[in-house]
N, C-alpha and C positions, 0 to 999 in steps of 0.2 A: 506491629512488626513490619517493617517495610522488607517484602519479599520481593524481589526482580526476576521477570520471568514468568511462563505462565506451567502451571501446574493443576490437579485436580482437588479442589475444595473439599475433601471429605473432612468430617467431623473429628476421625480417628490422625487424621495428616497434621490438620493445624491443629490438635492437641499436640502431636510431636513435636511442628517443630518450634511453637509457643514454649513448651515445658524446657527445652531442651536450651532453648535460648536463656531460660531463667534459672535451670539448674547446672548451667554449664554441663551437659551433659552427662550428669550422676542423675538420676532419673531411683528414685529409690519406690517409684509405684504402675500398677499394670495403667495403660490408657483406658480409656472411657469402653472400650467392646473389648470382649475377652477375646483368648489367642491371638492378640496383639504382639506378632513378632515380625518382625521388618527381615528385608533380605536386601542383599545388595547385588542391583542388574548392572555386570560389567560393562556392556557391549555399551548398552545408555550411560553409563555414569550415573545410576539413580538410586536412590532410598524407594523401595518398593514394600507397601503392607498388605497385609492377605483381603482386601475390601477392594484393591486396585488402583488406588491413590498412586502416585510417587510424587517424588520431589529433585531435581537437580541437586548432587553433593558442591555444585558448586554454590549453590545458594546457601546451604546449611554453613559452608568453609568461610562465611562473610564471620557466620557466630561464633564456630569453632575454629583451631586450629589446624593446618595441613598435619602438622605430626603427630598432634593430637588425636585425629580422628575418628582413629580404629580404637584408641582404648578406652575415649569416651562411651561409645557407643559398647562395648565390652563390658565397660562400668555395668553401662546401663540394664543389658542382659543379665549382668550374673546377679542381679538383684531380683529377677522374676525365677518362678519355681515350676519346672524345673528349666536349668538355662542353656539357649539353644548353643548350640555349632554357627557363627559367623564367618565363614572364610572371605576376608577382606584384600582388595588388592593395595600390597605392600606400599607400594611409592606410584603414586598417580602424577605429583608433581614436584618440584622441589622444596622439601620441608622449609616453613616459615610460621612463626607464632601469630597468628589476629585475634586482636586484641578490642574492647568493644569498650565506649569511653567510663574512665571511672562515677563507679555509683550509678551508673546502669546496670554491669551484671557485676558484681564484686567479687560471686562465686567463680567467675572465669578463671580462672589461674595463667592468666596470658602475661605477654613481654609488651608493652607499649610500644618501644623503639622498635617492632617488626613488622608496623601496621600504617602505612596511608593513615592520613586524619580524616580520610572521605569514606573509609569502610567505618570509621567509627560513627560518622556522621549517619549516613545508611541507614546503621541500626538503629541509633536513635530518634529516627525522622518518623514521621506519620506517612503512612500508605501511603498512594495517591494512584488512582488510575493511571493506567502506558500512556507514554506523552504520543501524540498520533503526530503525523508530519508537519500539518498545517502549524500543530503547536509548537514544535520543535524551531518552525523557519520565525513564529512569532517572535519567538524566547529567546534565537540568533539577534535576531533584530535589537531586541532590547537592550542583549548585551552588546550588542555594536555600537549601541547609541549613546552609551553612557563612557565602554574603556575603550575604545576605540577613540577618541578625542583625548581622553587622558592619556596614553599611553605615546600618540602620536606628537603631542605636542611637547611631552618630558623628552622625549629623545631629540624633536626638531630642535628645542631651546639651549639643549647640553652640545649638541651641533652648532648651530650659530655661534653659541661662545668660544667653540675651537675656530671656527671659518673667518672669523672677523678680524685675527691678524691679518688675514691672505689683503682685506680692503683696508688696513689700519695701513699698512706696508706701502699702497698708493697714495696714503693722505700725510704722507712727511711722516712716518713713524723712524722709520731705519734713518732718519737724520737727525730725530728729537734725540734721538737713543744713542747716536754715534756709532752704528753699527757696521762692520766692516769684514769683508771676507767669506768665509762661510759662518760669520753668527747668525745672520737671520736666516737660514737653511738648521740651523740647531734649535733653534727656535721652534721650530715646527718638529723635531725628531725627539726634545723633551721631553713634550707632552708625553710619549710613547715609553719613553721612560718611567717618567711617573706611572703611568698604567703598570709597568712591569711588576714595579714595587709594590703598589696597591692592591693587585689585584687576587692574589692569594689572601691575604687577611681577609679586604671585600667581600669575598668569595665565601669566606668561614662564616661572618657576622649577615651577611645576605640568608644562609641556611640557617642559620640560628635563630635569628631576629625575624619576626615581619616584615616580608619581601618588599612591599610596596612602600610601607615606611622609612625602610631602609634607603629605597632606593630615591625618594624624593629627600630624605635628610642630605645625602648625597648631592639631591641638586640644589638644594641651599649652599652647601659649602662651595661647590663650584659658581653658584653664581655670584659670590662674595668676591672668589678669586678675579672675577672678572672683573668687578668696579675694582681691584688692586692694583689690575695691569693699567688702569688710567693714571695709576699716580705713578709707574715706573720710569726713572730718568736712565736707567743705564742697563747694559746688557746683565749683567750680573743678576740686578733688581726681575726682568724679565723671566729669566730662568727660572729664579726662587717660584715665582707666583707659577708658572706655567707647567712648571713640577708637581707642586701640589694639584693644582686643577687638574693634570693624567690622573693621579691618584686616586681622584676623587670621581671623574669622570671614567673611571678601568669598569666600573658597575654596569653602566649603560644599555650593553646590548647585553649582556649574561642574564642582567635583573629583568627584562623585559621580554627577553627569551622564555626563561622561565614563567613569567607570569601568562606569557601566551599560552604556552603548553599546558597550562593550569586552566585556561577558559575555555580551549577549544579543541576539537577534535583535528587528526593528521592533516586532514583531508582540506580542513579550513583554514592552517595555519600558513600555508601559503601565499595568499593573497594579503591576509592581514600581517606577514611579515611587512611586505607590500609597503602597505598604506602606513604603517608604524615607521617604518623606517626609511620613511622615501625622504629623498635628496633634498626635501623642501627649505634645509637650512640654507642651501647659496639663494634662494628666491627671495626669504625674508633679510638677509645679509644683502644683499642688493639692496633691495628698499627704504632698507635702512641705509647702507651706504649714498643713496643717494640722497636721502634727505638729509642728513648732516652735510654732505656738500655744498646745500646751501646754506651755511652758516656760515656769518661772513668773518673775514678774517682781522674783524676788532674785536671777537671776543675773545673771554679772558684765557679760556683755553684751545689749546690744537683741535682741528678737528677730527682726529684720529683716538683723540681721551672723550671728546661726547661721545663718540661711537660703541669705545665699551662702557660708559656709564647708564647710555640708554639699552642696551642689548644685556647689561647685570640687570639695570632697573627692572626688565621685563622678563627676563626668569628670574630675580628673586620672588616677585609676587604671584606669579606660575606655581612656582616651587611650595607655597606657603600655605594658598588655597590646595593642590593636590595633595598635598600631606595630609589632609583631613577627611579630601572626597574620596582616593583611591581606594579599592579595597584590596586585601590580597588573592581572597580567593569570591568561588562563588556562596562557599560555605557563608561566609559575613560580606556579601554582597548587600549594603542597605536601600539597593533601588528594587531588589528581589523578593515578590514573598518568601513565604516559608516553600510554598508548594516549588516556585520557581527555583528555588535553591536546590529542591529535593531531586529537579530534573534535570536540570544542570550540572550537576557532580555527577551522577546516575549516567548520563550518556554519554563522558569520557571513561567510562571503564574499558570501552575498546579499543582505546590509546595504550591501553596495557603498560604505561609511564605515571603512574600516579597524578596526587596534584600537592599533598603536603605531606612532610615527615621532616620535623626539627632534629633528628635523631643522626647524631654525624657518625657515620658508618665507614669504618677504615676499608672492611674488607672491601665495600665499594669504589673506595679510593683506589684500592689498588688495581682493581680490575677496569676503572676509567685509562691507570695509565699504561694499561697493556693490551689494550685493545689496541687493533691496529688502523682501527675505522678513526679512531681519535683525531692520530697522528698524521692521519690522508690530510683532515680537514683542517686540521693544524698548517701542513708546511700550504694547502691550499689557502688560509686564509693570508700567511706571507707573503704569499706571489700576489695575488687579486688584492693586495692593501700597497705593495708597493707602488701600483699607478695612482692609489690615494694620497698617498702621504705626499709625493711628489705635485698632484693634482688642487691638492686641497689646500697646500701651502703656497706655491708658486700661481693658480690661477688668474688673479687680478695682477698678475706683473706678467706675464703670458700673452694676455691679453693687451696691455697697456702696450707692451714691446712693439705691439705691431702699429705703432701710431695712435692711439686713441688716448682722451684727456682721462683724467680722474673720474668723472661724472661718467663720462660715456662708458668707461670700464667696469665700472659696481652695476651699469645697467645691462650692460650685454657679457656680466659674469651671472646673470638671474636665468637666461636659458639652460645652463650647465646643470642647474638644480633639476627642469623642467625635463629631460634628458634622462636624467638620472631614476629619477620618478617615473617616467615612463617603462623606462628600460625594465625596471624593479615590477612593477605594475605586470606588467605585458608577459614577465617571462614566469615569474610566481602563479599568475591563472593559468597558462600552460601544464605549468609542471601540478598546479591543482587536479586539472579534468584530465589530463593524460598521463591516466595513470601509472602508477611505476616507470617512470620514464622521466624520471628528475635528474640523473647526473645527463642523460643525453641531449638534457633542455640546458641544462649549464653549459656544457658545449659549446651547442647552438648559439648562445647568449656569447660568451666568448668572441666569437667569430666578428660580431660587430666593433667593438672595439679595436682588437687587429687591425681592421678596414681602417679606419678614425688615426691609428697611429702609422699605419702605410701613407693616406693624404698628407698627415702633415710631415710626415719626414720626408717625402718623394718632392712635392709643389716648392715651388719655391716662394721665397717670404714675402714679394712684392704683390703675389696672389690672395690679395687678405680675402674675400669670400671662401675663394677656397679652403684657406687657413681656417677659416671660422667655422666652414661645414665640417673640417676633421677634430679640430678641437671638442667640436660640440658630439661627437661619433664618441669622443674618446671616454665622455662622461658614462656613456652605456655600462662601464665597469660594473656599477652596484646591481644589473641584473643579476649576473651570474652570484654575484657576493649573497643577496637576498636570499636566491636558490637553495647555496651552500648553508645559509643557518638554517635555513625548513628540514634538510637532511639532517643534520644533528639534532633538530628536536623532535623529528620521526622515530629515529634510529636509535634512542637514549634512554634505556629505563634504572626506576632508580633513583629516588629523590637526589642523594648524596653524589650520584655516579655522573646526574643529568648537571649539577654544580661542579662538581670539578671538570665536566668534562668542555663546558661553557666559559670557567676560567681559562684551560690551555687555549681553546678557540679566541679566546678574546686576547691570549700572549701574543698567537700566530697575527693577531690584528695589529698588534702594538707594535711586534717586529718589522710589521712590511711599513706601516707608519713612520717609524725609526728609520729606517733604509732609505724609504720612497725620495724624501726630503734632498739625502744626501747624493742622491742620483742626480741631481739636477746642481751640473758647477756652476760657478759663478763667472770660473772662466769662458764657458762654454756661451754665455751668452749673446744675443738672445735666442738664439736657434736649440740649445741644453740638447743637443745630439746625447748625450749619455743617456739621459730622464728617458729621452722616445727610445733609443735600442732597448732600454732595461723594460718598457713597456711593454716591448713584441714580446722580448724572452718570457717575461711571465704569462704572460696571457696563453704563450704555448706551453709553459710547464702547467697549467690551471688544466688545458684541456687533460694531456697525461695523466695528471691526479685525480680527477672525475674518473676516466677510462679503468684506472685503476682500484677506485672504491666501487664502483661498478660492478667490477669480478669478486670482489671482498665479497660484498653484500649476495650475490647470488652463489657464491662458494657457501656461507652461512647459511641463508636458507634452504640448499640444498642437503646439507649434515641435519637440520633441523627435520625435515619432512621425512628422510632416511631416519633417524631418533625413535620417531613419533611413528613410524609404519607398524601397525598390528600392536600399540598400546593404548589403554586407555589416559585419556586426556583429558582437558577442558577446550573449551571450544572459545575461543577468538572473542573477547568482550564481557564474559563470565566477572561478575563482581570481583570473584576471589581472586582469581589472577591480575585483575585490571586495578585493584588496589591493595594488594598484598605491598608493596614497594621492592617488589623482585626485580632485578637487573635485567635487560634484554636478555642476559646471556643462560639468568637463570629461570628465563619464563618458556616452556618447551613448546608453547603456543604461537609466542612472538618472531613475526617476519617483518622483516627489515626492508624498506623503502629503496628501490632504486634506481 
């Protein structure tokens, strides 16, 4: 029995809570030393026997249920002669059935759908000594070294296949295409489309299905669509393909959110948003852009169809291999032993957000869409995506405007990734070590880009260095954006609650996508005065909505600490709560990041 926690050994204790784990607490005999009647210490939250033993109720709640508790143990009493008085405290936290995997305990009479797959896990694991620090930073490592390249490279590849219009657009595409007006600005706001459509269903079969499977099936189909856009001759043909790939590409950052918050602790998941989701796609889109450059212009195709043949060719085979190495959790991690697995699941229970439950939970649904933390980070991911979408589509014609050939422009669009990466980098470890002080690092993170869109709308256009140093200011956007997903994956419990609530986040992404594009006219060129106003204004409504989830969050936890004054509780990391799959809202433990 893998107990967590440290408790006293006596013979009479792990007789109880051995027996108690295997008769689902119907207990129909005296333990091993007579006058064997337990009491319950409120003030500890403990199982206490007359030898001096006790036990954390939170440890036993791994076996039994919360609602269950008192009349297991009730059971258990009226079965001894004669049977004592237990006066039990009524509701210590919010009733939820746990559930222990079938054909372990089958006398359990639990609900499967109310249980984390990682309390089941738990109980069926082999003991294992307290993981000590040094082990703990080993077992980091390991896991870094293995999903940390999978993870980073599935999002850079489904990246580059969106960015590589922005250099397909300098290589004669909008002329292969006949394209005219605002189509190749829809072109870009498509995509965002598609995600719109996609990402509710995604979202369902993501929760249902094998996350990591799902989510690399996904990048197979998107990287299909990408060798498609080489054979597209017309704007129509364009659309059709660019459609689907949102669709399929809406998975992206929800699937990989998710899986992070599955590996690693709050406190970690900052910097590793970081590194997962850094800007690297306009670095390898440069480099590739410039290598099809030189391809000279006898062969049989444009150089703007090598470009996505070779950037499909190389996430499909990405795509193919990690479908098979990815794992979804640490539970079936195959680079981990059994022990590693054991410690692994084990010390995110103080994430108090689970890490699996296939079990689609309406009422969680509903409570994702009425929270008000959702909707902050919702209209925040609109604002902070519209200098995307505008950024991400028009960059290599931006750049080219100000005089620079094809060649020189796919290479001097590779610092914008570089920027980007940084930015993400720099403000994620911040908001890691300093602590609770994430929406004020957003902020902060803010502020530079502002600067980046004051240069270039103030200089004027003959000033290209200057032009270039704000341009490249402007990329800093994905800090603060990074920031904002580490706060919805702090602040989200709730298998079913932490997906939907990563769907709307990922809408609010698709929207400002959508917008971004259309911000920047055609007539306005080359200077897109529209695209830069619409830039300040977000980046100041970003701060506003930070400032405002701010007060949310320490309004919450203050009703919370007021709740919890002069009751008995659990304490912050306790198995039971840390993988019961209760919602932020209904773990009376759980404080919110801010």
């Amino acid at each position: 029995m893998a107990l967590a926690g440290s408790y006293d050994a006596s013979p009479n204790l792990i007789w109880y809570a051995h027996s108690l784990r295997s008769a689902g607490g119907h207990l129909g005999s005296r333990g091993p030393s007579s006058g064997f009647i337990p009491r319950i210490d409120k003030a500890g939250g403990s199982l206490v026997i007359p030898d001096g033993s006790s036990i954390k109720l939170g440890l036993l709640s791994t076996l039994i249920s919360y609602s269950t508790r008192s009349s297991c143990l009730q059971t258990y009493y009226s079965t001894m002669s004669p049977a004592p008085e237990i006066e039990m405290e009524k509701k210590v936290v919010p009733t939820r059935d746990v559930e222990i995997e079938k054909g372990e305990v089958e006398s359990l009479n639990l609900d499967r759908k109310d249980i984390d797959q990682a309390a089941a896990f738990l109980a069926n694991a082999e003991q294992y000594p307290p993981l000590t620090p040094e082990a703990e930073k080993k077992l980091k490592r390991k896991i870094d070294r293995y999903m940390i390249p999978m993870l980073f490279l599935t999002a850079t590849l489904g990246a580059v296949d969106k960015v590589a219009q922005s250099t397909a657009a300098i290589y004669g595409m909008r002329t292969d295409t006949h394209l005219v007006g605002q189509q190749y600005s829809w072109l870009g706001s498509i995509l965002s489309l598609g995600a719109l459509v996609g990402m509710f269903p995604s979202s369902y079969l993501l929760h249902r299905l094998p996350s990591a499977k799902y989510l690399c099936g996904c990048s197979m189909f998107w990287s299909a669509m990408t060798f498609m856009l080489a054979a597209c001759k017309s704007w129509s043909g364009l659309m059709a393909v660019r459609f689907l790939m949102g669709a399929a590409e809406a998975i992206i950052v929800p699937g990989i959110s998710l899986l992070i918050a599955g590996w690693y602790k709050k406190s970690e998941q900052p910097p590793r948003n970081a590194i997962v989701f850094a800007a690297a796609s306009s670095v390898i889109n440069g480099f590739l852009s410039w290598a099809v450059g030189h391809i000279p212009d006898s062969a049989p195709l444009a150089i703007w169809q090598y470009l996505f043949i070779m950037v499909g060719s190389i996430s499909m085979a990405w795509s193919i291999f990690v479908f098979f190495a990815m794992p979804d959790s640490p539970m079936n991690a195959w680079f981990l032993t059994p022990e590693e697995k054991y410690h692994a699941v084990q010390r995110l229970a103080e994430n108090q957000t689970g890490i699996v439950n296939k079990q689609w939970k309406w009422d969680q649904v509903r409570e994702a869409m009425v929270d008000i933390k959702t909707w902050i980070i919702f209209f925040f991911n609109i604002a902070i995506n519209i200098p995307n979408g505008g950024l991400t589509t028009f960059s290599g014609i931006l750049i080219s405007n100000l005089g620079f050939t094809s060649v020189q422009s796919s290479l001097l669009s590779m610092p914008t990734g570089v920027m980007s990466t940084l930015a993400s980098f720099i403000f994620s470890t911040i908001a890691a070590r300093w602590i609770n002080r994430r929406c004020l690092t957003c902020i902060f993170a803010c502020l530079i880009p502002i600067m980046g869109t004051a240069i270039v709308y103030s200089l004027p256009r003959d000033n290209i260095p200057g032009q270039m140093v704000g341009l490249y200011f402007l990329y800093t956007y994905f800090g603060p954006y990074v920031v904002g997903i580490s706060l919805a994956q702090a602040n989200t419990a709730g298998h079913t609650k932490k997906t939907v609530s990563y769907a709307v986040l990922y809408i609010g992404y698709a929207v400002g996508n959508l917008i971004g594009p259309q911000t920047f006219r055609a007539s306005q060129a080359p200077a897109y005065t529209g695209g830069t106003v619409a830039m300040l204004v977000c980046y100041c409504v970003c701060i506003m909505l930070m400032a405002g989830y701010w007060c949310v969050c320490r309004i919450h936890n203050r009703r919370k600490e007021a709740a919890a004054s002069g009751s008995v509780g659990f304490n912050e990391g306790e198995l039971a709560e840390g993988f019961s799959d209760l919602t932020d809202w209904e773990q009376p433990s759980f404080r919110y990041i801010s």
